[in-house]
C-alpha positions in Angstrom: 349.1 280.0 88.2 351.7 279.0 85.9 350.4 275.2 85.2 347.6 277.3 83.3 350.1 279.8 81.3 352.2 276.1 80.5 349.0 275.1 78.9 347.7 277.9 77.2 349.0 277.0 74.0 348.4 273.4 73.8 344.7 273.7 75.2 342.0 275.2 73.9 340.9 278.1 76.4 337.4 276.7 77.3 338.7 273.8 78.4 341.1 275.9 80.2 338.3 277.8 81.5 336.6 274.5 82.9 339.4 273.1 84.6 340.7 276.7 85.9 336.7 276.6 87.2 336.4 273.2 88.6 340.0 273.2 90.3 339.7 276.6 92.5 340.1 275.3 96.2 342.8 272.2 94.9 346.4 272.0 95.8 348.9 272.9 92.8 350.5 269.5 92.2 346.8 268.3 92.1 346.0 270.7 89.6 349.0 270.1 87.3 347.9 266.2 87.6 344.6 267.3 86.5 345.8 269.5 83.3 348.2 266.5 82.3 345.4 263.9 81.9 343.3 266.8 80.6 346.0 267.2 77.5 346.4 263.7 76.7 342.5 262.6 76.4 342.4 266.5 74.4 345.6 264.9 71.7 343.2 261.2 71.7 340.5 263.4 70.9 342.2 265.2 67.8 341.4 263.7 64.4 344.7 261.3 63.5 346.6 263.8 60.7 345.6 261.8 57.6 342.0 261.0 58.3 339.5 262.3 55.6 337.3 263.6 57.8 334.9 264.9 54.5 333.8 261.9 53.5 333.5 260.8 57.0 331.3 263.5 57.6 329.7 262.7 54.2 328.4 259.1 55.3 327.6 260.0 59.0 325.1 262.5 57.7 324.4 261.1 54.1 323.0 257.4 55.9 320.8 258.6 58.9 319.6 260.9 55.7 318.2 258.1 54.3 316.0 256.7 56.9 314.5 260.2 57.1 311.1 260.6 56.7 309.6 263.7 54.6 306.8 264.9 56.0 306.0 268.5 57.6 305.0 269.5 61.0 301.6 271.1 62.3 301.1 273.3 65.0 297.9 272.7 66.2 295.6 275.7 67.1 296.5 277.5 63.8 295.5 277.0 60.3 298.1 277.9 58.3 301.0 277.2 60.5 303.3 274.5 59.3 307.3 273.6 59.5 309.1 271.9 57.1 311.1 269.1 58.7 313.4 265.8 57.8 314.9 265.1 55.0 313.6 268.5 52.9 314.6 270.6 55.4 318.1 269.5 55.6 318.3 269.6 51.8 317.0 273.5 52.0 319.5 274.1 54.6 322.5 272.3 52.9 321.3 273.8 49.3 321.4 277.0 50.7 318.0 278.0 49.5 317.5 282.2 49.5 313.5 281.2 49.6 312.5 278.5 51.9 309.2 277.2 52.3 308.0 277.7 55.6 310.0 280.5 57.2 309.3 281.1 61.0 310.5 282.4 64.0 311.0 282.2 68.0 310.3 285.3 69.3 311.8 285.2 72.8 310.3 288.3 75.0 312.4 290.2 78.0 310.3 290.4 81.4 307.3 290.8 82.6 306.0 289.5 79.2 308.1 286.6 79.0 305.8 285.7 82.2 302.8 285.9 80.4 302.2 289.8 80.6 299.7 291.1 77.2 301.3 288.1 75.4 297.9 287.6 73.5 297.9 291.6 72.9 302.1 291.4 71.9 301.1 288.4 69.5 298.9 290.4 68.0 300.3 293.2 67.5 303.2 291.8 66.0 301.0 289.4 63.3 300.7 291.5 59.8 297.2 292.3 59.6 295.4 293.1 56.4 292.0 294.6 55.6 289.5 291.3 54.9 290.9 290.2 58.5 288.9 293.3 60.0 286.0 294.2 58.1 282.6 292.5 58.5 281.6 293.1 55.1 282.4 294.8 51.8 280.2 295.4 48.9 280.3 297.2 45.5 277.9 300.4 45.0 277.1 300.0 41.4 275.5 303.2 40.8 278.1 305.6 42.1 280.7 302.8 41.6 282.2 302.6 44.6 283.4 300.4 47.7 281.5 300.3 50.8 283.3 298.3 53.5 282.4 298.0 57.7 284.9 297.4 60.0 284.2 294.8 62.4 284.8 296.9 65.6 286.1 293.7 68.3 288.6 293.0 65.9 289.9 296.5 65.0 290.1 297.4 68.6 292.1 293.9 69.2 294.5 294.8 67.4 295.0 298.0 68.5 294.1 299.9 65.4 290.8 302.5 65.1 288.9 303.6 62.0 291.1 306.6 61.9 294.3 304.4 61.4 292.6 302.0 58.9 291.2 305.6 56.7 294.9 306.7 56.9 296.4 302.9 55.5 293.8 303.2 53.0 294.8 306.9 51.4 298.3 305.7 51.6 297.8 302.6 49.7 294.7 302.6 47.6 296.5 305.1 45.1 293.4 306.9 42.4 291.0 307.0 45.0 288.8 308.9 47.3 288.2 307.1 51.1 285.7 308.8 53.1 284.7 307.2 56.9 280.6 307.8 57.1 279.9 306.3 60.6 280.8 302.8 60.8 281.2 302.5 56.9 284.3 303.8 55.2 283.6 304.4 51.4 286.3 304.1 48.7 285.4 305.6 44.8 287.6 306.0 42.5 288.7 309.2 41.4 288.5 308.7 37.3 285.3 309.9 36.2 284.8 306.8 34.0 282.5 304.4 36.1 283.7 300.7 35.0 282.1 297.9 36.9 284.6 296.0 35.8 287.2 298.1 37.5 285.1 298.5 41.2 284.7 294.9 41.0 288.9 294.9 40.5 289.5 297.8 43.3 287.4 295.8 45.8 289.9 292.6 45.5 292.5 295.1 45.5 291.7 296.7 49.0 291.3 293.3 50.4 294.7 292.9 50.7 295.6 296.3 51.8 298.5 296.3 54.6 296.8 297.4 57.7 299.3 297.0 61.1 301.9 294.9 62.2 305.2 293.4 61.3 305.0 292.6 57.3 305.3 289.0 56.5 304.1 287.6 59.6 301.8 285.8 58.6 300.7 283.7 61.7 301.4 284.3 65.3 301.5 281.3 68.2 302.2 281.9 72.5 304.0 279.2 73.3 305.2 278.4 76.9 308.9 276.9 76.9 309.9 276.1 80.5 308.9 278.2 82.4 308.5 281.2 80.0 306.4 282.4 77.3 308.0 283.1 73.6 305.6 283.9 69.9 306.1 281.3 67.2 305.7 283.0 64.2 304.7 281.9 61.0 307.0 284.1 58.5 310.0 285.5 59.1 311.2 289.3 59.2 314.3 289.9 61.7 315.0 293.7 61.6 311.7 294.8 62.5 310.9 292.7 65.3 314.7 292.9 67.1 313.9 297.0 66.6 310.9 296.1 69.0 311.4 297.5 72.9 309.7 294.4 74.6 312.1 291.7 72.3 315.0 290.0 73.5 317.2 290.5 71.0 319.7 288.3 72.1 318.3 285.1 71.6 315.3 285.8 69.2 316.2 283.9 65.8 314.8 283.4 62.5 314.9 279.8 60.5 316.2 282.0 57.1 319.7 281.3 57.3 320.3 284.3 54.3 318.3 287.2 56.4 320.5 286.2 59.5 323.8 286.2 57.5 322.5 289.7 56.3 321.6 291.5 59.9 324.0 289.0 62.2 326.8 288.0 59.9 328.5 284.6 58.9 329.0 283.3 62.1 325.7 284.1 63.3 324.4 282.1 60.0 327.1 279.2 60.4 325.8 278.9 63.9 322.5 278.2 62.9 323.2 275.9 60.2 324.3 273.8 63.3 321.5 274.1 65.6 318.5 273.3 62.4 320.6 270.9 61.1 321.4 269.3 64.9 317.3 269.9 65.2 316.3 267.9 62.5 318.6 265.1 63.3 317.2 265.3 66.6 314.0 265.5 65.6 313.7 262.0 64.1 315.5 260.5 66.7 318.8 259.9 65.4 322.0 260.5 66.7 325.3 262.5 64.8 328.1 264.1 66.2 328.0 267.3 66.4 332.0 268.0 64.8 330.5 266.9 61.2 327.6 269.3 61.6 330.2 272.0 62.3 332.3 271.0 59.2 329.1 271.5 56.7 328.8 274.5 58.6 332.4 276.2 58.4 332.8 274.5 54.4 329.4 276.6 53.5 330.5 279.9 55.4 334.5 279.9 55.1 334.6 282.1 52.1 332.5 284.6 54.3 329.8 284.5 52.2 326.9 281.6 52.6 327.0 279.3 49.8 325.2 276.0 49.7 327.0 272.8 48.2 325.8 272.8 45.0 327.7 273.3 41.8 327.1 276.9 42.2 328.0 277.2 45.7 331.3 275.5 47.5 331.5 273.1 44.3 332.2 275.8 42.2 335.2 277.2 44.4 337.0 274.1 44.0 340.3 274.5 42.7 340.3 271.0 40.8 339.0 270.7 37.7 338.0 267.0 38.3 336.7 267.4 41.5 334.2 270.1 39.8 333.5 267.5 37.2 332.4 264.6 38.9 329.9 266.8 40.6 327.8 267.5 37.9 328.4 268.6 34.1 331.4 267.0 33.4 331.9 268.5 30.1 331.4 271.9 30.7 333.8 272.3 32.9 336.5 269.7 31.2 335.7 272.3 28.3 336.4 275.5 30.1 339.8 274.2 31.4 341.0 272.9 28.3 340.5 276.0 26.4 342.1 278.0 29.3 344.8 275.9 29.7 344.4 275.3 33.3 346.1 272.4 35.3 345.0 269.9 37.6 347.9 269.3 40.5 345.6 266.2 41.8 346.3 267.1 45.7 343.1 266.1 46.8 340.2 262.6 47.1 338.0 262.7 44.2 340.5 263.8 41.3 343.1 260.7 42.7 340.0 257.8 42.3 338.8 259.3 39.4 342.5 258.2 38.1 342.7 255.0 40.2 346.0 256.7 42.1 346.8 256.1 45.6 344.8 258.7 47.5 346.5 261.5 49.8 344.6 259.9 52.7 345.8 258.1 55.5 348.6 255.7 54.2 348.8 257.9 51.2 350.0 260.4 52.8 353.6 261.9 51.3 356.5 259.8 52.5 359.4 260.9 54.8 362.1 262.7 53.0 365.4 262.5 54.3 369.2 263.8 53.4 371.0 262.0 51.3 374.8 262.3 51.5 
């Protein structure tokens, strides 16, 4: 139709999309009447040229900040299982924090076992498991200085291990020593001839946390059902091993570490969930921003196409005004660095024109009209 090609540049294409949708069995001079009311509330939408939309995103996120609350959430049904949320979280988010505090992840499942199918069993499996989580007991043989440990069987055949497996971790990891199964006990000694009890009493905290089976740095696993489907919480966050797993939707699994999915994804991936946990905290405690301030956060922290939080080390730091990287934080320093490099300040921007009590280039102080002068 050519009402749609006449539009294509002054539209964006999902709302072409929408109409072109919406409009299938309609007459054409019905249509065209459509797309020119479409345009004109799409130009009253646009931001009037001028508008320092910044600070306006500043104070529409910076005051709803402020009635936040600071506390952390609980899953119930797990010990250790908890989510930072509010006012922290945001700051980790718009810090752009490599470590976060509580990392986690929704692990959604492709079908049958997103309808319940061996979700305990996948749960499971998934969980990093260590040694103390399936032994029964483990004591220290002080006359031949060694390890005894027993395996409690229910749990090591829960998660889908077997003595063998657990032997085989153990001669991987336990480097110096011998392990030998004898029935239901396996028995660790070390291979120096020196017997220290000192040194058994060390080995045997050592082997405690010996990696047995399961994705590393899971530390807590949680079946939820969402709708009308099952997906894992998980308490701990590693990405590349569980999208490599056959029964995982990889599509829409996601991870709360905004650095490891810039890593596997890439920066839109990451800018696209700054949006949704920033838009999720927000919503969270029951407050209400528009979305288009969320997105510019997003896009100023991941236009250089590298994350970078705003912080004087991150987008601050990019700046090309000196003043504008001054009245962030250590003035001096960087007044210093510029005067001894000579660099100039062209004052094009907000912060640099208060700082000097000059009109700003804002709104009304936007350049004139220049005209031609005979």
């Amino acid at each position: 139709m050519k009402e749609y090609k006449k539009y294509r540049k002054r539209l964006p294409l999902s709302l072409l999309e929408e109409v072109k949708e919406k409009t299938k069995d309609m007459p054409e001079a019905r249509v065209n009447k459509i797309l020119k009311e479409v345009h004109k509330e799409y130009r009253k939408a646009k931001v009037q040229a001028g508008e320092s939309v910044g600070l306006v995103s500043a104070e529409s996120l910076g005051e709803p900040g402020t009635q936040m609350t600071l506390n952390t959430f609980h899953f119930a049904g797990v010990a250790e299982m908890n989510v930072t949320v509010g006012l922290p979280r945001i700051i980790e988010i718009l810090d752009g924090r490599k470590k976060i505090k509580t990392p986690m992840m929704e692990v959604y499942l492709k079908p049958p076992y997103n309808k319940g199918k061996d979700i305990k069993k996948l749960a499971l499996s998934i969980k990093e498991t260590l040694l103390k989580e399936v032994m029964s007991e483990i004591s220290v043989d002080l006359a031949n200085s060694s390890i005894e440990i027993i395996l409690d069987k229910e749990k090591v055949k829960d998660i889908g291990a077997t003595a063998g497996s657990i032997v085989k971790a153990l001669e991987k990891q336990a480097k110096g020593t011998n392990v030998k199964k004898k029935e239901d006990t396996i028995i660790i000694k070390p291979k120096s001839k020196e017997n220290h009890v000192a040194e058994a009493y060390k080995l045997k905290e050592k082997i405690k946390n010996i990696y047995i089976k399961g994705v590393k740095n899971i530390k807590q696993v949680l079946p939820v059902k969402r709708g009308n489907e099952f997906i894992i919480i998980t308490s701990g966050s590693n990405l590349p091993e569980i999208l490599e797993m056959k029964e995982v939707d990889t599509s829409r699994t996601v991870t709360n570490d905004i650095y490891e999915i810039s890593r596997i994804l890439g920066i839109e991936a990451a800018r696209a969930v700054v949006i949704n946990e920033v838009s999720k905290v927000i919503e969270a405690q029951g407050l209400n921003v528009d979305i288009r301030h969320i997105m510019l956060i997003a896009d100023t922290m991941c236009f250089s196409g590298d994350l970078k939080g705003i912080t004087r080390y991150g987008v601050v730091s990019e700046k090309a005004s000196v003043l504008a990287r001054a009245s962030f934080e250590t003035p001096i320093k960087h007044i210093i660095n510029a005067a001894l490099v000579g660099e100039v300040d062209e004052l094009n921007s907000v912060v640099e024109n208060v700082m000097l009590n000059q009109a700003v280039p804002v709104g009304t102080g936007l350049p004139g009209l220049v005209t031609k002068i005979k």
